[in-house]
TIVOVEX-786528 format. One record per residue: residue in one letter; x, y, z of N, C-alpha, C in turn. Coordinates in pm, whole numbers, plus 50000, padded with zeros to 5 digits. Atoms other than C-alpha are relative to their C-alpha. Layout:
BEGIN
AXYZXYZXYZ;...
// end
This chain:
BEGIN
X501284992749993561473858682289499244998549868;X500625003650153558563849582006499475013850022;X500454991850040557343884681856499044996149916;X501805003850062553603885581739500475010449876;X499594989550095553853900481403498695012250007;X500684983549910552803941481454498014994149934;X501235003350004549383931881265499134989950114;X500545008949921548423902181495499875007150177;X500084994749875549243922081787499105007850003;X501114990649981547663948981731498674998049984;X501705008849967544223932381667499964994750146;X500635005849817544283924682038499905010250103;X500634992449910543913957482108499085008149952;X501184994550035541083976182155500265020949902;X499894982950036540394010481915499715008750033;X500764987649972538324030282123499554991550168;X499645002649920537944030082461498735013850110;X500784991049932535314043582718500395011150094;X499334992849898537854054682977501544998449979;X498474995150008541594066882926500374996650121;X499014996749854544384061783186501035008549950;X498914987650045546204094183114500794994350094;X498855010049941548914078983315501064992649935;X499075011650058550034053783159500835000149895;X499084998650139551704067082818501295009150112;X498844987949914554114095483102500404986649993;X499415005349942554594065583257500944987049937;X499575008550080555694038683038501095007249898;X499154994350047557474061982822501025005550049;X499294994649935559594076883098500994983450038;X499105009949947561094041083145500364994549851;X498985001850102562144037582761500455010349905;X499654984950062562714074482688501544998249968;X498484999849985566844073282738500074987049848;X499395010150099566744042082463499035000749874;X501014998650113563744055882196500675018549965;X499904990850037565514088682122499195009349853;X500704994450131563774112581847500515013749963;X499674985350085564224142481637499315009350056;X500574988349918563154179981672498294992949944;X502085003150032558484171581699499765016250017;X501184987649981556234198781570498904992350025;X501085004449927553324189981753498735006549917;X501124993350092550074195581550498764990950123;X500865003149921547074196481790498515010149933;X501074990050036543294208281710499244992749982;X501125008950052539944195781575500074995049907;X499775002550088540194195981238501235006349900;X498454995250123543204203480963500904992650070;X498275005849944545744185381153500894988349908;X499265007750085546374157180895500765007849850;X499894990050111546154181780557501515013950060;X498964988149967548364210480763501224989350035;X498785007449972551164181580909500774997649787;X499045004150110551644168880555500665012249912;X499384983050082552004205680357501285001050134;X498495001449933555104208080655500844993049955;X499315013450029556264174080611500365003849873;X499955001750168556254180580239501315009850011;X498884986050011558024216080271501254994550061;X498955007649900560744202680533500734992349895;X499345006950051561584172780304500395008649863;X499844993950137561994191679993501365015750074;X499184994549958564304217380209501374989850048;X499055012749978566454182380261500224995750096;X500005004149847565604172380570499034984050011;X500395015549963564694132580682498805009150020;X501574994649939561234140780778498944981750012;X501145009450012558364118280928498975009850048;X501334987049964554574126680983499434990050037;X500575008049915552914108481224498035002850003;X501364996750030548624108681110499194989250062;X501115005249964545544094981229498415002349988;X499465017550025543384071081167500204999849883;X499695002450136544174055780827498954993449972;X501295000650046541584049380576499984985549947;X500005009850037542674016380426500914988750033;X498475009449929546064002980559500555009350094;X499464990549885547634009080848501285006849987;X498384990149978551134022480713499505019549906;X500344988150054548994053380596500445010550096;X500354991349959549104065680905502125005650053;X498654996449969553424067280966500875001449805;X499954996750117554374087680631501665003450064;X498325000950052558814089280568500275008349893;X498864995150086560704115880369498594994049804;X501084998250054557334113680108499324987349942;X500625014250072556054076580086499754994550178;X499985005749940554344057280335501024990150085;X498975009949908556314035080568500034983849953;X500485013250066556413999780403500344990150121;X500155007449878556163966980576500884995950059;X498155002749894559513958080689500245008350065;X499834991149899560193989080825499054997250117;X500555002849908557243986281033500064986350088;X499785014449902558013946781171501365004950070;X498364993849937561933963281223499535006550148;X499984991449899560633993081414499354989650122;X501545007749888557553969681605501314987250095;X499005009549921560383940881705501145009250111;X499374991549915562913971381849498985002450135;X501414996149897559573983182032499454993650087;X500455004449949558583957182139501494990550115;X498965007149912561763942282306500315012550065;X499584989149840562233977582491499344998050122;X500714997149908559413974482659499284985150099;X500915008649900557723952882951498734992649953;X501145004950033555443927582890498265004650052;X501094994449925552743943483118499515012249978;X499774988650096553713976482944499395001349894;X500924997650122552853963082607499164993849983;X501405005650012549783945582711499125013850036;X500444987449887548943977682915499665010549863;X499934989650066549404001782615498265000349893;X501134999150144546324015582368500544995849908;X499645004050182546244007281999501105015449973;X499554989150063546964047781971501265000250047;X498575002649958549674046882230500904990449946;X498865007750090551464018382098500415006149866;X499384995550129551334030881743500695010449987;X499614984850039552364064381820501584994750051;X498725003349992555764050281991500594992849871;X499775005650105555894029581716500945006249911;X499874992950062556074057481475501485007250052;X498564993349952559214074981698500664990449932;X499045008549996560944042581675500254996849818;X499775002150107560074041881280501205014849962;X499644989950079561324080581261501535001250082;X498484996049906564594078581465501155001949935;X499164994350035566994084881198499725013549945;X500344984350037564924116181104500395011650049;X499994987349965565354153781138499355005550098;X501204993949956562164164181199499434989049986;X501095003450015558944149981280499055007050068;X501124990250005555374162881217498944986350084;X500605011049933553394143981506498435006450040;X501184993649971549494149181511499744993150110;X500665007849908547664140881828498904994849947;X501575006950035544734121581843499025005750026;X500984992749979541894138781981499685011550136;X499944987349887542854153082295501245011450002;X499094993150030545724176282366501154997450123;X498855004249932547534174982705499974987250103;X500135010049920546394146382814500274982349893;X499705011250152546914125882420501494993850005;X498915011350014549534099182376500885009349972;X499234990250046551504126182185500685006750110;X499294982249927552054151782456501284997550109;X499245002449858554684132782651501625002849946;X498644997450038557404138382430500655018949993;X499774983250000559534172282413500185003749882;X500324996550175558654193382118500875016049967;X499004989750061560584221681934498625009549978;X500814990750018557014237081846498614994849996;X501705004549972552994235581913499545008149890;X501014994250054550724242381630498614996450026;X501815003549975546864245381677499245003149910;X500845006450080544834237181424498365009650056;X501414994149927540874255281451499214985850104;X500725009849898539494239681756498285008350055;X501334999749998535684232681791499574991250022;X500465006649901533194210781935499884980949898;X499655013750044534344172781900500164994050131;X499615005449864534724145482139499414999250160;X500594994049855532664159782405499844992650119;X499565007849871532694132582635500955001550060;X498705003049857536444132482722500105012749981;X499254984149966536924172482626499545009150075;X501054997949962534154182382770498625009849855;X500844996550135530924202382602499815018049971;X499824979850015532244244782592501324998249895;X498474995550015534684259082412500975001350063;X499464997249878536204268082693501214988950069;X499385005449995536994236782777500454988749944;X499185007850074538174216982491500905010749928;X499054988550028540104250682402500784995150110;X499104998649885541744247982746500784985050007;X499125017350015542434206282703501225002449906;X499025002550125544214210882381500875011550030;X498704989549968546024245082458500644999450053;X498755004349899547434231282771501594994449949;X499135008850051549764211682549501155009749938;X498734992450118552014239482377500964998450096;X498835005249924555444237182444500445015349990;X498974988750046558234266582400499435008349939;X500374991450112556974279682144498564990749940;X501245003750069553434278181975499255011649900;X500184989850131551514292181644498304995450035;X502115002049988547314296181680499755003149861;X500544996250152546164288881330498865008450021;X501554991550017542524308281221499504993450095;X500545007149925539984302581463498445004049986;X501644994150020536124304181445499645004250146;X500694990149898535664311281803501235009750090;X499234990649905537524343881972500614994850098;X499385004649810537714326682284500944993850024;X498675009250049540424303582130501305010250053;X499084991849967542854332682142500355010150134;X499684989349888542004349982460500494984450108;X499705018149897542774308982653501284998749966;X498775004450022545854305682429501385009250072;X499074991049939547064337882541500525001750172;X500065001149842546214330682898501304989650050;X498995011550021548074297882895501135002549974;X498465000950062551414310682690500735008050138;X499514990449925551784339782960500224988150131;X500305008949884551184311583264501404987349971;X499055007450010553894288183089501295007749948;X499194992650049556304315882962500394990349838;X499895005150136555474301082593500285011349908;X500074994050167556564319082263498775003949936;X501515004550082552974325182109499995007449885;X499984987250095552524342081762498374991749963;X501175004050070549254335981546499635002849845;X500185006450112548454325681215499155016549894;X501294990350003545494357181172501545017849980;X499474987050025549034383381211500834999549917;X498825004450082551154369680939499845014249947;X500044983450037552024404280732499634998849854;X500344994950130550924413680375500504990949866;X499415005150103553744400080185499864981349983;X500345011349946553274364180328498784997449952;X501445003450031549574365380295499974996949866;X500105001750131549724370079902500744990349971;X499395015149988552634343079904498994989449999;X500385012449998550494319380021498365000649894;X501424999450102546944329879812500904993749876;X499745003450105549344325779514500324983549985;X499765018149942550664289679640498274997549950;X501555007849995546644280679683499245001049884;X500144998950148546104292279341500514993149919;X499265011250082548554272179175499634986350043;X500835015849984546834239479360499294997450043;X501324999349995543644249679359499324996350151;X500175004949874543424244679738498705008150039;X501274995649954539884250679860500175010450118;X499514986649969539764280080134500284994050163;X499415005849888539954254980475501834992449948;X498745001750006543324242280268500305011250011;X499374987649984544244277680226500895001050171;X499514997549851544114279980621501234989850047;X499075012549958545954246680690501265006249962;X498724993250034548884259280447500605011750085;X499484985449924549044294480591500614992950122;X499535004049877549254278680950501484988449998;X499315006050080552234254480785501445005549977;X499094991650055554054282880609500425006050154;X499774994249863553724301780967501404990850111;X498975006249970555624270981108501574999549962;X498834998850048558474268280899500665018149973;X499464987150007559074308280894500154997050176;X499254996949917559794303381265500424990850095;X499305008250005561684275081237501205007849915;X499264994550095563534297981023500664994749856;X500065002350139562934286480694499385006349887;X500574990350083561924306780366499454985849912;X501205016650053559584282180141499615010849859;X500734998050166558394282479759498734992049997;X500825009950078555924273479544500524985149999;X500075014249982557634237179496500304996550118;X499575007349849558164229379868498694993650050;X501605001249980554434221879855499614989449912;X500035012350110554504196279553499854992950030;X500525009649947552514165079599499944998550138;X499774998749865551564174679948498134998350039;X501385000849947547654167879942500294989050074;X500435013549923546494140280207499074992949949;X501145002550044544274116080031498794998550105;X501445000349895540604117580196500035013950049;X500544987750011540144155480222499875003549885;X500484994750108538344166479964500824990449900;X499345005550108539974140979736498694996749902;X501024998250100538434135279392500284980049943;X499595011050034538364099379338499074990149829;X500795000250145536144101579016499935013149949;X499754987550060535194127578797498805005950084;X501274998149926531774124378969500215002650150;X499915006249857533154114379329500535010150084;X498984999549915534284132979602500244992050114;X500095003749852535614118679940500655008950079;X499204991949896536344133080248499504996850138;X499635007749882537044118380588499635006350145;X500794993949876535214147980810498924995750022;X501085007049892532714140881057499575005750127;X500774984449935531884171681238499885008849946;X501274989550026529984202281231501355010749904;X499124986150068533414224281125500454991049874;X499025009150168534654198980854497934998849907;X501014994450090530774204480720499665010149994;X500194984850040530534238280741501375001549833;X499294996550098534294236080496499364991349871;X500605005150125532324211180264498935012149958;X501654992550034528774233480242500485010549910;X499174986150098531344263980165500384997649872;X499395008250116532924245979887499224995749885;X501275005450099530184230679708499005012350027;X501154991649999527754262979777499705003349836;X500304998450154525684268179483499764987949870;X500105016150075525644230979373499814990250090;X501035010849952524114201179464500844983849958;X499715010250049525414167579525499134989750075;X500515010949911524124132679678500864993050090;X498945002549919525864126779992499344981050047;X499615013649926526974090880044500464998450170;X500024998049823526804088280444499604991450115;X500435008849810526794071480804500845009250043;X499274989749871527724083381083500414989650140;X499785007349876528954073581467498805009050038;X500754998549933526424075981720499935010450098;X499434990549928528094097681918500215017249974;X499334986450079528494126081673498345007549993;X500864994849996525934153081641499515004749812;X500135004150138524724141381306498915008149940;X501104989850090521444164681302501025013949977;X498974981650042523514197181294501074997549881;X499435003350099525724179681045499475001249858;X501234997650112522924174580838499465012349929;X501224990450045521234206280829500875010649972;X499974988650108524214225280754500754994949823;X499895000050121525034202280487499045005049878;X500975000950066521594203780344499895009649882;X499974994550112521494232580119500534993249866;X499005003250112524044212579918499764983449955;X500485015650024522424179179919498484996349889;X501175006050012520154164779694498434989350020;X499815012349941519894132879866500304991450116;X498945002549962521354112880084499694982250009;X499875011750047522464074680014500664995250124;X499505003049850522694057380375501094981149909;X499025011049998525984032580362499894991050110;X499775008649869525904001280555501545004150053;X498795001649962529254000080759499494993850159;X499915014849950529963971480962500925005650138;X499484996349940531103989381282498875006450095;X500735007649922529393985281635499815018850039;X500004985049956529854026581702498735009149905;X501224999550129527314032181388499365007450054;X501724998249941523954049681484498754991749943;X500845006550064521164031281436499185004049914;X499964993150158519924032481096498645006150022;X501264990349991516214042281212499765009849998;X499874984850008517464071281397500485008049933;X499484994250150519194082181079498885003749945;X501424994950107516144080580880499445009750086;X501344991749937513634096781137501025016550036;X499534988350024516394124281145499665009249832;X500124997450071516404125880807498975006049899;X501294994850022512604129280754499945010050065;X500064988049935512834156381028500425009349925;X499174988250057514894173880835499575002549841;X500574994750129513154170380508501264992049888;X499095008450160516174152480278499534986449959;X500235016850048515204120780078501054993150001;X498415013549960517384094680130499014980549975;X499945015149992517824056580067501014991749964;X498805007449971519914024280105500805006949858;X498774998650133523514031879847499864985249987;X499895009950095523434008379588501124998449906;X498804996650062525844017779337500255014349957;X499684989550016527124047579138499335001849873;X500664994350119525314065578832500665009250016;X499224994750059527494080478665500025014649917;X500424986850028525634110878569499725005150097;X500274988849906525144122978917501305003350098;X498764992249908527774142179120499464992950156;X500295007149868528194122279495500755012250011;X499504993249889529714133479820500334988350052;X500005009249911531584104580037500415009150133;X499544994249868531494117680368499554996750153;X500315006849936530674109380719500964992050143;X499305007049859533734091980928500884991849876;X498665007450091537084075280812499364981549951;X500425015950001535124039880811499045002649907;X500444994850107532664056880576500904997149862;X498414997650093535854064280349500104984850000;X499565016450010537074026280379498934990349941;X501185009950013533624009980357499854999649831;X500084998150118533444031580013500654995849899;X498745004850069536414028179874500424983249979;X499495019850018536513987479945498784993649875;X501095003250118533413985679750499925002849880;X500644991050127533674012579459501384993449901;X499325009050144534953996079120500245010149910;X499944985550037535844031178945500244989449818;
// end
């Protein structure tokens, strides 16, 4: 049998995809389940925090001495960003090892048949199979995502809000109800901005006889625990939440957790500082700019920016705006883009000056933000 090496293959499949066959990951996985065995999966499902909250676990877990993997998505520059090992990326041998096992389990029609996400996410089992634990984020949906076919030890949910709206649909209601469907046994409801989150989750746990606790009843002594944690690494107040929801996990997993169980546990591309001037950060909806606007309130930067077409980029805009001086439109070389007109004629609507990014001046405070291809486009270009 000739094996395509995992890069070559995977360029032949597509990243995005108009129409899902929820089908096909049950089904394909139910015929190499018995020979892909895995460890206990905490399942991390939601809109946003799910990469930032998996790794603060992952981190804690391994530092309690446990194998640990963390299964993230997408990656900003290489693809072994997104299958993280006991606290270092996955390097490339491992990944041709796991991808050759993987690919000789399965059916040729199977692994022509499979997504990019589906494939990678088996992938990732087959990288973490001597592990303990693994911290497995979904992709964007919940019980219908590549993720949800495996059996999990625990469901965390992440604040869920309006993303995706094509396949989740366009209520709370019901991209609350997509992604909640998915808890298993037991499940933890991080913070949530809309109520309705908790009266669906509760509906759901009672309907599956799930475990449910929530993030919002942790008790007193806990709470200050973790403010003091977020103090010692200066974690902005959407990390705060991520951690809390984190710590919540591993207390009922029955584990007690410190200050160092948290040590080198940021994700780069949230809020990362990649100058003294620079930030980046890899959100690209309305709740991951509401945690920037909060953050920076009171100061003013020039947001480096594109967007997908798909995303609701004026509301993005306007509640970054207070905090913008600017905004510096990035080419990026990706067919999902919006067209750069309707950018501008938003942008005049809305009153911000803006024009093409050129380079960096070094006396003004940026913003990279916008979409993970944003992040990549920047980063391939910027000469620090």
């Amino acid at each position: 049998m000739i094996i395509e090496p995992l890069a070559e293959f995977l360029d032949n499949k597509p990243l995005f995809y108009d129409e899902i066959d929820y089908e096909r990951m049950p089904r394909i996985y139910q015929k190499i389940r018995a020979k892909l065995p895995h460890a206990k999966i905490i399942h991390l499902v939601g809109t946003n925090g799910k990469g930032t909250t998996g790794r603060f676990l992952a981190t804690a877990l391994f530092h309690k001495g446990f194998s640990v993997g963390h299964y993230t998505s997408p990656h900003i520059l290489k693809f072994n960003e997104r299958i993280w090992k006991n606290r270092a990326d996955v390097n490339d041998k491992e990944l041709e090892i796991a991808h050759k096992k993987l690919y000789k389990l399965l059916e040729k029609k199977d692994r022509d048949a499979l997504s990019y996400f589906e494939y990678t996410t088996l992938l990732a089992i087959a990288v973490f199979s001597d592990c303990d634990y693994i911290v497995l984020e979904a992709g964007l949906g919940g019980e219908h995502d590549a993720t949800a076919v495996f059996d999990k030890e625990l469901t965390l949910f992440t604040p869920i809000d309006f993303d995706h709206q094509a396949f989740l649909g366009d209520s709370i209601k019901s991209i609350a109800t997509t992604k909640l469907n998915v808890m298993s046994k037991k499940a933890i409801v991080g913070l949530q901005k809309y109520e309705e989150v908790y009266s669906i989750a509760k509906d759901i746990a009672a309907k599956k006889g799930t475990e449910l606790s929530f993030v919002k009843d942790l008790d007193s002594e806990n709470i200050e625990k973790i403010e003091m944690i977020a103090d010692k690494f200066e974690l902005t107040s959407y990390f705060k939440d991520n951690l809390a929801l984190a710590v919540s996990a591993l207390l009922s997993l029955g584990f007690n957790y410190n200050t160092g169980d948290f040590m080198d546990a940021r994700l780069f591309g949230r809020l990362s500082k990649v100058a003294s001037n620079i930030y980046l950060d890899v959100g690209h909806n309305a709740l991951a700019a509401h945690a920037i606007a909060d953050y920076f309130a009171g100061k003013k930067v020039t947001l480096i920016y594109n967007t997908y077409k798909d995303k609701d980029f004026k509301s993005i805009l306007t509640i970054l705006k207070p905090i913008i001086n600017s905004v510096e439109i990035i080419d990026v070389d990706e067919q999902r883009i919006v067209n750069k007109d309707i950018l501008l004629s938003t942008l005049k609507e809305l009153s911000i000056p803006s024009k093409d990014y050129g380079s960096i001046d070094e006396d003004t405070d940026y913003l990279v933000f916008g979409s993970f291809s944003v992040a990549e486009t920047f980063l391939k270009g910027y000469v620090g």
